[in-house]
Backbone bond lengths (Angstrom), bond angles and torsions (degrees), N, CA, C in turn:
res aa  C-N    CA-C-N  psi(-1)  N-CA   C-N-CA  omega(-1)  CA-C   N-CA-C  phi
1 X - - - 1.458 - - 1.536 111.24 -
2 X 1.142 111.87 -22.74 1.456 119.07 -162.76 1.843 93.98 -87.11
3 X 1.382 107.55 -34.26 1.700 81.83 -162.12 1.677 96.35 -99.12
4 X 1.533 107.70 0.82 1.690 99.92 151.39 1.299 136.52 -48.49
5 X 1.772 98.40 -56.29 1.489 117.12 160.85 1.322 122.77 -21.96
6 X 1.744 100.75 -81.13 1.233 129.67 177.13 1.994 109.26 -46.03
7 X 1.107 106.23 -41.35 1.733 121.33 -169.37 2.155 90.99 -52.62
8 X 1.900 83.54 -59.39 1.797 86.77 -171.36 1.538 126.91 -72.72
9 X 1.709 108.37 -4.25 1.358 98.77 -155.82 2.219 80.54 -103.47
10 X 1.093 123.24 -31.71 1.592 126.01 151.52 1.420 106.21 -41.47
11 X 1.092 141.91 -62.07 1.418 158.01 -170.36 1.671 87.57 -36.22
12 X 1.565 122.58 -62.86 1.163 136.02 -112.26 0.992 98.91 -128.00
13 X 1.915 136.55 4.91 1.410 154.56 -118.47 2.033 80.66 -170.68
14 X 1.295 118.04 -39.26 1.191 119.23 -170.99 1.540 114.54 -84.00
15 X 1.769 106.78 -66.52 1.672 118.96 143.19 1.243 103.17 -2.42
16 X 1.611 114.32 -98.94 1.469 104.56 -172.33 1.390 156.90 -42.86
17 X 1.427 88.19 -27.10 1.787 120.20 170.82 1.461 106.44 -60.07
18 X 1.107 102.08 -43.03 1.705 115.72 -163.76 1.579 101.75 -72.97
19 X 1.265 105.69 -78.35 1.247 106.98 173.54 1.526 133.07 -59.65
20 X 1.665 108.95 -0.69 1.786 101.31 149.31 1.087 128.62 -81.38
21 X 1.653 109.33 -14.41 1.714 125.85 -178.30 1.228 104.59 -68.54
22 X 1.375 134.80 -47.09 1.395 119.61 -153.15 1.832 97.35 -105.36
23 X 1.098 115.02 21.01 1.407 112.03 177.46 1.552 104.75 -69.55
24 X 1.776 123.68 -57.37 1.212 119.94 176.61 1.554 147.79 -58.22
25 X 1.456 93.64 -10.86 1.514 102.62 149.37 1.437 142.54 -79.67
26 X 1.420 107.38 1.53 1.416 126.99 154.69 1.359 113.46 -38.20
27 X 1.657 108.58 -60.08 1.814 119.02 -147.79 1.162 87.48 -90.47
28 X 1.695 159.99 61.11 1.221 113.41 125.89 1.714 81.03 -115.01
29 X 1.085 146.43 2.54 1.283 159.94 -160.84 2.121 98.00 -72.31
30 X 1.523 96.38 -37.05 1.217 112.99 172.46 1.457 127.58 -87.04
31 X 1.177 128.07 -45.42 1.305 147.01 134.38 2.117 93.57 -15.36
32 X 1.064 104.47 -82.87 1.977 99.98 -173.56 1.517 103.50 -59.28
33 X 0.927 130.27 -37.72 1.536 125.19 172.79 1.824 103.05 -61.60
34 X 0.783 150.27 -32.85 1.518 145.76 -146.88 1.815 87.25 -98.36
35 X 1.749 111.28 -38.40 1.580 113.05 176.59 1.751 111.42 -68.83
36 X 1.113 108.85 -14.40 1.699 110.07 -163.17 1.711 93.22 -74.46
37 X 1.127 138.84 -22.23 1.772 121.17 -166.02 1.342 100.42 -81.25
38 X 1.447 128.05 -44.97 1.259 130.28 -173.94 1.804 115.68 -79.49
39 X 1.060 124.58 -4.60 1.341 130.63 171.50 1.554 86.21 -104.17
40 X 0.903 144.29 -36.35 1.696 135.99 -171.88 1.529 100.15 -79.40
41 X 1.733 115.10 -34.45 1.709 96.11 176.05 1.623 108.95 -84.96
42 X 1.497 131.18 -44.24 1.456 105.19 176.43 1.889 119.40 -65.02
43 X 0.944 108.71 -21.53 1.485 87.78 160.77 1.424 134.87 -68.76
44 X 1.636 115.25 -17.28 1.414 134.68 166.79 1.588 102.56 -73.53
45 X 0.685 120.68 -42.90 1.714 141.89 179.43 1.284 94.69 -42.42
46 X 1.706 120.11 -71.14 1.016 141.36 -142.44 1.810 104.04 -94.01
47 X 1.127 103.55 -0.03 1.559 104.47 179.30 1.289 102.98 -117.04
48 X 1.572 110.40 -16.50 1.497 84.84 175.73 2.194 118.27 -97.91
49 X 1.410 71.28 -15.79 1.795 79.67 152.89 1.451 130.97 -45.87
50 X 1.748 89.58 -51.68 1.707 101.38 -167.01 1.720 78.91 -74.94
51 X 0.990 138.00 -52.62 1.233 126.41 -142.10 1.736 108.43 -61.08
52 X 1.780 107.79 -39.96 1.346 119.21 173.55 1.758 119.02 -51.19
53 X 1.347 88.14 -51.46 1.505 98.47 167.63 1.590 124.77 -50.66
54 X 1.375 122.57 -39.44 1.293 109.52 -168.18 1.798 95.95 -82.83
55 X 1.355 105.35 -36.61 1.475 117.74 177.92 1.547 109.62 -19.97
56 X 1.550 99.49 -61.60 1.288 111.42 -145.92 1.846 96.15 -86.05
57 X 1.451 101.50 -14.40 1.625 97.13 -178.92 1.354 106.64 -71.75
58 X 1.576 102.40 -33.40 1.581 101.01 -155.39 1.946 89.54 -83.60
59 X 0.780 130.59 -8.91 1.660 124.41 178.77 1.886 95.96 -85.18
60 X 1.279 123.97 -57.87 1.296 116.53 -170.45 1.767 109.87 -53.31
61 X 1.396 108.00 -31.59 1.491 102.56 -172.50 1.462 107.74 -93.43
62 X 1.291 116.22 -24.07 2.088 120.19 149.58 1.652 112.32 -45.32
63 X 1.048 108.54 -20.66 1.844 111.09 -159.09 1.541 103.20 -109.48
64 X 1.632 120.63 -11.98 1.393 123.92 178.35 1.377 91.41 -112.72
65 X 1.525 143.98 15.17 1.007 104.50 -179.84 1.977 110.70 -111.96
């Protein structure tokens, strides 16, 4: 009974160890999230450019034809 004890309270001494280790790889996870709005607006930026652009092709070649 005793080295059951001992078996679960190691068990449970380990658990914790473990799971304080991988806590700090959380925070730079946040750090790249805080970069994602500004790479998400020039690519919005950048599509609605292209988008103006084809716009305006497809009207100039409507207007010669």
């Amino acid at each position: 009974m005793n080295k059951l004890i001992a078996a679960l309270v190691a068990g449970l001494f380990a658990t914790a160890a473990f799971a304080q280790a991988s806590a700090p790889e959380a925070a730079p996870a946040a750090a790249a999230s805080a970069a994602a709005p500004k790479a998400k607006a020039a690519h919005k930026k950048a599509h609605k450019k292209a988008h103006k652009k084809a716009a305006k092709a497809e009207a100039a070649s409507a207007a010669s034809e």
